[in-house]
C-alpha positions as CSV (number, residue, x, y, z in Angstrom):
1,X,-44.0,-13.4,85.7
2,X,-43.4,-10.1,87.6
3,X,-44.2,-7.1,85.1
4,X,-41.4,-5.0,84.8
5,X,-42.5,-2.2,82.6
6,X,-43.8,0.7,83.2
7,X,-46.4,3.0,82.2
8,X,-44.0,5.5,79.9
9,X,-42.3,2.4,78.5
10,X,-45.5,0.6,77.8
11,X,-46.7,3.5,75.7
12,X,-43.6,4.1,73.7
13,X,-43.8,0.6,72.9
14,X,-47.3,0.5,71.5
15,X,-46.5,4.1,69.9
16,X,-43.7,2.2,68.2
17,X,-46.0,-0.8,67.3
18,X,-48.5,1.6,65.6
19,X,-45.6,3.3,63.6
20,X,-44.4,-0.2,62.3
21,X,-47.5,-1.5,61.0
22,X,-48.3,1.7,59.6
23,X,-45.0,2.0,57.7
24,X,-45.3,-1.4,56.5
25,X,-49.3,-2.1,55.6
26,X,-48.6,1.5,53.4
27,X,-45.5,0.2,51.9
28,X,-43.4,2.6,53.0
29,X,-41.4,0.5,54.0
30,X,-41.4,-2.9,52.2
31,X,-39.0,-6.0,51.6
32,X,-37.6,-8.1,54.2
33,X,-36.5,-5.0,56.1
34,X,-40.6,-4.2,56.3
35,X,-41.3,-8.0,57.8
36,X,-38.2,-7.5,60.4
37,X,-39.8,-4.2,61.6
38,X,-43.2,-5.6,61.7
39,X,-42.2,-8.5,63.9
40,X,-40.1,-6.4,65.4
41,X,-43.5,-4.3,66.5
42,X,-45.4,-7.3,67.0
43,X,-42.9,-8.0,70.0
44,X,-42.5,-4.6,71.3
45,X,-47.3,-4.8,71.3
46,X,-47.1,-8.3,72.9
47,X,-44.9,-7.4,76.0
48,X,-46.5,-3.9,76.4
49,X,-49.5,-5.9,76.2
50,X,-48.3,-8.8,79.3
51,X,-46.2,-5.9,81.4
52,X,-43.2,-8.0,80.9
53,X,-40.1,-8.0,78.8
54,X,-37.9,-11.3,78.8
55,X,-34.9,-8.9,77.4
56,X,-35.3,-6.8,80.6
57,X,-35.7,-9.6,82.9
58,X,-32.2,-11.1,81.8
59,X,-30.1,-7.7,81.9
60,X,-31.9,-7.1,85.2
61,X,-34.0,-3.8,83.9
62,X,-36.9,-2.9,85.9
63,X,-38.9,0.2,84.6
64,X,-41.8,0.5,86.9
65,X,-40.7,3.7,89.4
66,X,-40.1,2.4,92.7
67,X,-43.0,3.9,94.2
68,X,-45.2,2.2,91.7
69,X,-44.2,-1.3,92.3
70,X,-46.8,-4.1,94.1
């Protein structure tokens, strides 16, 4: 796989991650609405995590700056 995230994306995901558990483990958010975004944020921690998004890969999105890439 060929990462094709970069640094400011990989951030925002985990930032969003953190935000989703935290909205759902203090039941701010609960209900199948607080499951969806906790998957949801699971996702976004696992591809931050392998610098690679199968969503950008299909719709041919690359967000590593061009001077950046290997």
């Amino acid at each position: 796989m060929k990462k094709n995230i970069g640094f400011l994306d990989r951030i925002i995901r985990i930032i969003l991650a953190v935000v989703f558990a935290a909205l759902y483990f203090m039941q701010v958010i609960t209900g199948t609405i607080g499951l969806i975004l906790l998957i949801v944020g699971g996702v976004l921690l696992a591809t931050a995590l392998i610098d690679f998004c199968p969503i950008y890969k299909i719709l041919g999105i690359n967000s590593i700056p061009p001077e950046e890439m290997d």
